[in-house]
N, C-alpha and C positions, 0 to 999 in steps of 0.2 A: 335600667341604668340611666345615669345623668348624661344629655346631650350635651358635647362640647361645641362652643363655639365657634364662631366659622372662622374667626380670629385665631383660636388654639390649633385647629384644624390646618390650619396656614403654616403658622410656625413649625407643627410638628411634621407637614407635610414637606415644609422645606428642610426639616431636621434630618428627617427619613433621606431625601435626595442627596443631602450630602455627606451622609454614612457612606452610600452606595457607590458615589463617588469614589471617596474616600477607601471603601472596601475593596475597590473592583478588582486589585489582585487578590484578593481573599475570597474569591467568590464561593470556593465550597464551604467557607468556615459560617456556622452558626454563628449569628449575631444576637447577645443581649444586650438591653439599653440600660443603664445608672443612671436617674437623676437625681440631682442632688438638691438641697436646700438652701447650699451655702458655695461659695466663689468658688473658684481654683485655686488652691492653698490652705485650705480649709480643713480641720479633724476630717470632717464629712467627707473631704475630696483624697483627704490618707487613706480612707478604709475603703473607698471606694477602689482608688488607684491599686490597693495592696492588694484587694479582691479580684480586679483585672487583672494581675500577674499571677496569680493563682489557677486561677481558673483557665486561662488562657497557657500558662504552662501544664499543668494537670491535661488539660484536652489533648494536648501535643497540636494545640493550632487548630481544632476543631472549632473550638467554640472562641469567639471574638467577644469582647465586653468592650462598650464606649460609653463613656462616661459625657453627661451635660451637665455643666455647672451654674447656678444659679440663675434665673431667668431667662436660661437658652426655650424653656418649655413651661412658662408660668410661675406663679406663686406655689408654696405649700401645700392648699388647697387642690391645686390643678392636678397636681403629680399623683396626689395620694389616687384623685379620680381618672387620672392616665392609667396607673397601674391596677387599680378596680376594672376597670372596661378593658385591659386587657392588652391594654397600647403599647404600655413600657414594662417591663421585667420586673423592675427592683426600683426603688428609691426608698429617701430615708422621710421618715413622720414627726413631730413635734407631737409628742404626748397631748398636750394643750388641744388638738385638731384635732386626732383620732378618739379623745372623749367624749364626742357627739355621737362613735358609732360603739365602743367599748368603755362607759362609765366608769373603769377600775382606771383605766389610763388617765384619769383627773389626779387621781391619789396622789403622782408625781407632784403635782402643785400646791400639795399641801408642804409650809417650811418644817424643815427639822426632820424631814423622813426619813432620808437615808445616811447613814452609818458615816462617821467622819473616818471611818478605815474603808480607803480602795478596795483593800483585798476583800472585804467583807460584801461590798457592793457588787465586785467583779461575779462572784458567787452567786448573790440574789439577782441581777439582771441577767443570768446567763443560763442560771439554774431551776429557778423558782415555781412549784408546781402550781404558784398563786399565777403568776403571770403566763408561763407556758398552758396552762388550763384553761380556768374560767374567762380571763382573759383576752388571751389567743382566738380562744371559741367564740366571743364575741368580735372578734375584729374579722375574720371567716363569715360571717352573716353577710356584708361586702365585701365578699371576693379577696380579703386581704391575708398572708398569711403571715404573720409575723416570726421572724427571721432569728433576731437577736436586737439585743437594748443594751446601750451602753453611756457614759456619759461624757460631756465636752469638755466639761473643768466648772467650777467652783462659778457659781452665779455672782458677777460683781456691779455693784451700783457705780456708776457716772453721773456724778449732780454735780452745779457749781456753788455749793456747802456742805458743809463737813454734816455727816448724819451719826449720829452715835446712841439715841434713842428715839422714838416713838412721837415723840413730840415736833423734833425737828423736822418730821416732813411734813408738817402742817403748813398744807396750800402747793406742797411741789409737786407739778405731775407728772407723773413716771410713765413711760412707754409702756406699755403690757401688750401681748399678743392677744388675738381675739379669744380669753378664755374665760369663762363667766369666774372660773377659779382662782384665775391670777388679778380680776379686776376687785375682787374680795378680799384675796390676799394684802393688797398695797392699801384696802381700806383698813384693814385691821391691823397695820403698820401705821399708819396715820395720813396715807401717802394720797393724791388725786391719781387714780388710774387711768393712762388715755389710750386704748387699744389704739392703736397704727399697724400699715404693714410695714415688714419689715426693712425695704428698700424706700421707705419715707422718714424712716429714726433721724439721716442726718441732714436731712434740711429742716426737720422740724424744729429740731436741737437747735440750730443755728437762726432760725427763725424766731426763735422762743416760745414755740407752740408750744415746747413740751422743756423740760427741764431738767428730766435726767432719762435714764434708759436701765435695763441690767443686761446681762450678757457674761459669758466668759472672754479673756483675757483676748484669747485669739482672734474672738471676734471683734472687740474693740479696738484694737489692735487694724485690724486688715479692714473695715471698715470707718477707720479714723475717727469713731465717735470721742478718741481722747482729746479731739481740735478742740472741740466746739464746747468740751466739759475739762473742770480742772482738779476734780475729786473722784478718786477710784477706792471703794470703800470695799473692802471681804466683810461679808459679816456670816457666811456660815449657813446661811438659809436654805441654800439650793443648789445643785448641781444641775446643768443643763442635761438631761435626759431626751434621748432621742431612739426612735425604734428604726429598725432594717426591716423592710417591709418587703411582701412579693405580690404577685397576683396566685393566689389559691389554685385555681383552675387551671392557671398556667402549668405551675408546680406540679400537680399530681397529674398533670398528663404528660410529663417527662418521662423518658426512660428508666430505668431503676437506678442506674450507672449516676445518671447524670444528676437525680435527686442527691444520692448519695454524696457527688461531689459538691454538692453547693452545700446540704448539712455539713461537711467535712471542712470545707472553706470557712464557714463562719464561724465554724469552734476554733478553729487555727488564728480565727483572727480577734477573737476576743481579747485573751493576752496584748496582743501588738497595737490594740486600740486606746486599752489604758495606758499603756508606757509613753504612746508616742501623744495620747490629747497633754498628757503631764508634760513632755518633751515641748510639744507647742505652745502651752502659755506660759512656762517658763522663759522661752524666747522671746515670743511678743513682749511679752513684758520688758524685756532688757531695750526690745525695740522701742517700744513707747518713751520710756526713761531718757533714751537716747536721743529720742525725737523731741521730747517737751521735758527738761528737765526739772524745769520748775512746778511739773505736776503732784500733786498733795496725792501720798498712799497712806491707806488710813486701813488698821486693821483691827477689829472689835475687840475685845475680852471677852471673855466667858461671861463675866456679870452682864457687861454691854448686851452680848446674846441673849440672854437668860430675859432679858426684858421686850426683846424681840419675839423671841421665841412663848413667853409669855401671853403678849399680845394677839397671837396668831392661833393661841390655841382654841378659838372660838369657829375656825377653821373646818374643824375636824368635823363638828356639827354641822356647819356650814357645806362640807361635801357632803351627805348623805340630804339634805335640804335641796339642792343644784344639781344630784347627781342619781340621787337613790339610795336606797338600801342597799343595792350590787357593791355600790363603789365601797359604803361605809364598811360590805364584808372584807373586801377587798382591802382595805387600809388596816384593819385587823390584822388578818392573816399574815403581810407584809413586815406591819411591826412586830408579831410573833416570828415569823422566819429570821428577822434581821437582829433581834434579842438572843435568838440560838446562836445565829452565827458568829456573833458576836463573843460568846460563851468558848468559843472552839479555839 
């Protein structure tokens, strides 16, 4: 396993100390740790919170869940490897990250994949023998057992020009997370793609290092990328997709009871995750409107799409090139599940 640094060590050691603190009238109650990816107020920090009251009433006060919101315990990377080694319980993964350990998890990044009906996606992310299986089994290789997948809302560009084809991002560079998938994808839009983490988007933004970003609503929103950008464009491409992740090892060496209740919790909370990430950037958005009025919403056509979507389809070749053959079965089988469901 990966040694953490003596840095991580620090922080998580100081994290532990003031659980304990914090716990000390709870002392008989089992403690699990959340971390998250994303702030307090965040999708991530709703399903989180909703799971802490779950499970915490289900126990009848046995078991305590405390949530860390973003950078209380590192970057993305850290957590996934916090909950591999055993540290933390649960936290949530960027598809984009866990592709370096389960190839199928890249597919997410391919645009146009998934179903513009919720209900159909609610299904395939929750259900899917593609991803609960071959998947799953690949992310189990390190320690990880994936939980459930669900998405944040509609992936929206911030640039300061209006983008409505292929052409117009010639020379604008777009934020991408570290993924060899997403940094292909913005080529085959026209776009310069300049991987950053994620807590450097708003000063680069404002810096001009970079030019635009994508994200859902909520996030742009709660991390104010709408300052620094004056163009919020839908174009349909993608939904932020994000997995509930566990440590393996942990898991099955739970009690029966207590397995039971965390599979039982996360099926309960599927449902409540799509209504309320909808609920959320519904919100933000009024918030942003509210905050900068004069902000440009800019929302594609079908045609407009179509020339998007068009472009990107060099993509699909492009994952099994960067990925494997794994992921290319895997993007198959996806678009055959989501064709049926779509049928129903």
């Amino acid at each position: 396993m990966s040694t953490l640094s003596t840095l991580k060590k620090m922080v998580l050691t100081a994290a532990m100390g003031l659980t304990l603190i914090g716990h000390a009238s709870l002392a008989a109650a089992e403690e699990w740790k959340f971390a998250l990816e994303e702030v307090s107020g965040s999708v991530q920090d709703a399903y989180a919170q909703k799971f802490k009251q779950l499970i915490e009433e289900k126990s009848g006060g046995k078991i305590s869940v405390t949530v860390y919101p973003y950078g209380a315990l590192g970057e993305s990377e850290d957590l996934t490897e916090l909950v591999a080694n055993g540290v933390l319980q649960f936290t949530h993964g960027s598809t984009g990250i866990l592709g370096s350990t389960a190839p199928g998890m890249q597919v997410f990044s391919v645009p146009y994949l998934l179903s513009q009906d919720n209900a159909v996606n609610l299904k395939l992310l929750t259900e899917s023998p593609t991803i609960y299986g071959p998947v799953a089994d690949k992310l189990k290789t390190r320690n990880l057992r994936l939980l459930s997948m669900y998405p944040e809302g509609d992936m929206v560009w911030t640039t300061n020009k209006v983008v409505r084809k292929p052409a117009d991002f010639a020379n604008v560079k777009m934020r991408v997370m570290a993924s060899p998938m997403l940094v292909e994808t913005y080529k085959s839009f026209g776009a310069v793609p300049t991987p950053l983490p994620y807590s450097e988007v708003y000063g680069a933004l404002q810096l001009k290092m970079i030019d635009g970003q994508e994200n859902p609503v909520f996030a742009i929103e709660e991390m104010k990328f709408y300052e620094v950008n004056d163009v919020m464009t839908w174009s349909g491409h993608q939904q932020f997709t994000v997995a509930v992740l566990s440590s393996e090892s942990w898991y099955q060496g739970l009690p029966a009871e207590q397995r039971a209740l965390i599979d039982e919790t996360v099926e309960e909370l599927a449902p409540y995750i799509f209504e309320t990430q909808a609920k959320y950037n519904d919100e933000r958005l009024e918030k942003i409107k509210q905050a900068k009025p004069g902000i440009q919403l800019v929302r594609l056509t079908e045609d407009e799409q179509a020339a998007f979507r068009k472009a990107s389809q060099p993509m699909r070749e492009k994952l099994v090139q960067l990925a494997g053959p794994e992921a290319g079965s895997v993007l198959k089988a996806l678009e055959q599940e989501i064709m049926e469901l779509e049928k129903q």
